[in-house]
C-alpha positions, 0 to 999 in steps of 0.5 A: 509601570515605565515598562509596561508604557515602554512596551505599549509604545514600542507595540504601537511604533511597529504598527506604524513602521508595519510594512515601510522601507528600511530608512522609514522604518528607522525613522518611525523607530526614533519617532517612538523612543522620541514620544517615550522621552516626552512621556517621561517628562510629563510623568516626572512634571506631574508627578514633581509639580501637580497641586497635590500628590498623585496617584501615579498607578491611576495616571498610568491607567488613564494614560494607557486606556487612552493610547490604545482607544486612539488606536483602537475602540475595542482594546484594553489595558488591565494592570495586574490586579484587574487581569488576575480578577479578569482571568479568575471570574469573567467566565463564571458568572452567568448574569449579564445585561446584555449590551455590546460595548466598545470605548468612545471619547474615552468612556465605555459606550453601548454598540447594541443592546440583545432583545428582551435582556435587562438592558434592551428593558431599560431602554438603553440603545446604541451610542449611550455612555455608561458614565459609572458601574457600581459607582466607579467612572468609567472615564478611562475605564478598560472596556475588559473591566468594564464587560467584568463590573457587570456581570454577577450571578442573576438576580442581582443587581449593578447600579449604572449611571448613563449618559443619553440625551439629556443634560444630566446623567440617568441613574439606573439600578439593573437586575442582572439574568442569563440573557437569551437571543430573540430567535430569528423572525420572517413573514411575508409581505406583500408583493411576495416579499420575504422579510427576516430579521436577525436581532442577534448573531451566534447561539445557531442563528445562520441555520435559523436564517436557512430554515426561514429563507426555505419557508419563505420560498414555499410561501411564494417569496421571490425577493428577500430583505434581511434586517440586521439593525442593531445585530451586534453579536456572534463572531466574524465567522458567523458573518462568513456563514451568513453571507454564504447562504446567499452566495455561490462564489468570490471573496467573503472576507479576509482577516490580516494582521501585522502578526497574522497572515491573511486569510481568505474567507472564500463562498463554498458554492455547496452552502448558497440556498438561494438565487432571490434578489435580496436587500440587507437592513444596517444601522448604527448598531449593525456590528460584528457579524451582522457587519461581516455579512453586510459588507460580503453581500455589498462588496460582491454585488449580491445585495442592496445596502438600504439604512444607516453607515454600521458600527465597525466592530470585526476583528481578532482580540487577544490578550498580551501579557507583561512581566508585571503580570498586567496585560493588553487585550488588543485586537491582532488582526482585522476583517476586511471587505472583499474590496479590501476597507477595514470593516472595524475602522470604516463600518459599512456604508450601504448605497442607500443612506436613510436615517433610523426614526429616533436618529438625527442621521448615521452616526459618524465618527469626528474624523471621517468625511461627512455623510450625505444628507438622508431624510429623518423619519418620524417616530412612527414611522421605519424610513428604512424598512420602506425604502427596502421595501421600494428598493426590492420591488424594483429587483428583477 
């Protein structure tokens, strides 16, 4: 147990120390082994003076999930019993719910949810916390174990109790089922306009998205808006090849790690398809690809940003085993916008901020500087599509 926390904090003082001189770097390296003595008085006191006998393996867990959400909401400690479960039946089960999911104030929290899955049918959407799986509180719960609980074989069904916004918890017993990406969407508006919409990224979506931008051109489109709301699936590099169809040249994105050199994600001239202006939807639950390609398009003057600040969600998750056989899966590397912010630790923030209907604004995290203020919609109406609609109609 001491070692694994040993080897977690040491992980952790690298990152720190990453990149600094030689005295700083000493210096972050006491720090370490500083925080490691007050963790071992705090372990001897609770486990010496607590009003009762604790369960030392659960302290260690809630302790380990909690250093890794403060650096990352994606990571995950799994002790040796997890891991093994892990390893064995995560990629056996076909049932899922369809959520996206990462760790917010220490319990598990919805990104996004996949059209038509068992989770979009029961209403759930972004920044709902999942309280408890099959009864089990997922306060320091590792968001591994988590994706784990709940899948199964479809049909059967996982019982979840869930945070929204109401004073008590929503209980809630769900079917599982083999969930399917909505296919992309497009139509033509009025003044030419060509609207599509991505609802999820992976499974083939970026030829989809080229098929819908030729059609829409022998429509007579000579604007374009892409929505990716609430598309949070697919990986980085899915992002890369949506954000090419729409551009010739310059940066895509670059991924970097303390252990991973950059790399650069270059536009391949061969791959654009098309010249129209273009204006790019995002909400709270953009992440992932769709965030990939909002922060490309953005950061290389290609496209109009129109909505709400993204998730943050882009970057390499890999798992690190320890000699007790529990593991850390943590992220190792990051994607970075062409102007070079963390797309995971800052989201995307488009020039034009407009608040979803259901929404009291963009969601921001405690820590970050406060948004400007963007009008609320009502729940008929979609502010955000209206001001892309206003803002493409102004495009050359």
């Amino acid at each position: 147990m001491s070692s694994t926390c040993l080897v977690a904090l040491l992980l952790l003082g690298g990152v720190v120390s990453k990149g600094a001189p030689a005295d700083e770097r000493a210096s972050a390296d006491n720090n370490v082994y500083k925080h490691l003595a007050v963790y071992s008085e705090v372990l001897s006191r609770i486990k010496s003076e607590y009003v009762e006998e604790p369960d030392m393996s659960s302290v260690t867990l809630g302790a380990m999930n909690g250093l890794l959400e403060s650096i990352d909401p994606y990571a995950s400690y799994l002790n040796a019993e997890q891991y093994k479960e892990y390893l064995k039946n995560f990629d056996t089960y076909k049932g899922d719910l369809g959520m996206v999911l990462a760790k917010k104030f220490g319990y598990i929290t919805v990104v996004s949810v996949i059209p038509g899955s068992p989770a979009s049918k029961a209403g759930l959407t972004t920044n709902d916390m999942l309280e408890s799986i099959k009864g089990i509180a997922t306060r320091d719960m590792p968001l591994a174990y988590a994706n784990l609980l709940l899948r199964g074989q479809p049909g059967t069904t996982v019982d979840l109790s869930v945070l929204r916004r109401k004073p008590e918890p929503q209980k809630l017993t769900m079917t599982r089922a083999v969930v399917t990406a909505p296919a992309v969407e497009s139509k033509m508006l009025p003044d030419g306009i060509g609207y599509i919409k991505i609802a999820a990224m992976g499974y083939g979506r970026v030829k989809e998205v080229a098929s819908a931008v030729a059609d829409l051109q022998k429509q007579g489109a000579k604007k374009l808006l892409l929505d990716l709301r609430y598309s949070a699936s697919g990986t980085p590099e899915d992002g890369v090849e949506l954000a090419n169809l729409f551009l010739d040249k310059g940066l895509i994105t670059y991924s970097q790690g303390q252990k991973s050199p950059r790399k650069n994600y270059d536009a391949d001239p061969k791959k654009d398809i098309t010249t129209l202006p273009l204006v790019v939807l995002t909400n709270r639950g953009t992440a992932a690809a769709a965030e990939v390609a909002a922060a490309a398009l953005q950061g290389d003057k290609r496209a109009s940003l129109v909505g709400e600040r993204t998730y943050g969600d882009a970057s390499v998750l890999r798992p690190i085993t320890m000699d007790d056989g529990s593991a850390i899966i943590l992220s190792v590397a990051k994607y970075y916008s062409p102007e070079g912010k963390s797309i995971q630790d800052n989201g995307v923030t488009p020039e034009e901020l407009v608040a979803e209907a259901d929404s009291g604004g963009p969601d921001v995290d405690d820590d970050s500087e406060p948004a400007p203020a963007v009008p609320a919609a009502k729940p008929t109406e979609d502010l955000i599509l209206q001001k892309a609609i206003e803002i493409a109609q102004k495009k050359g």
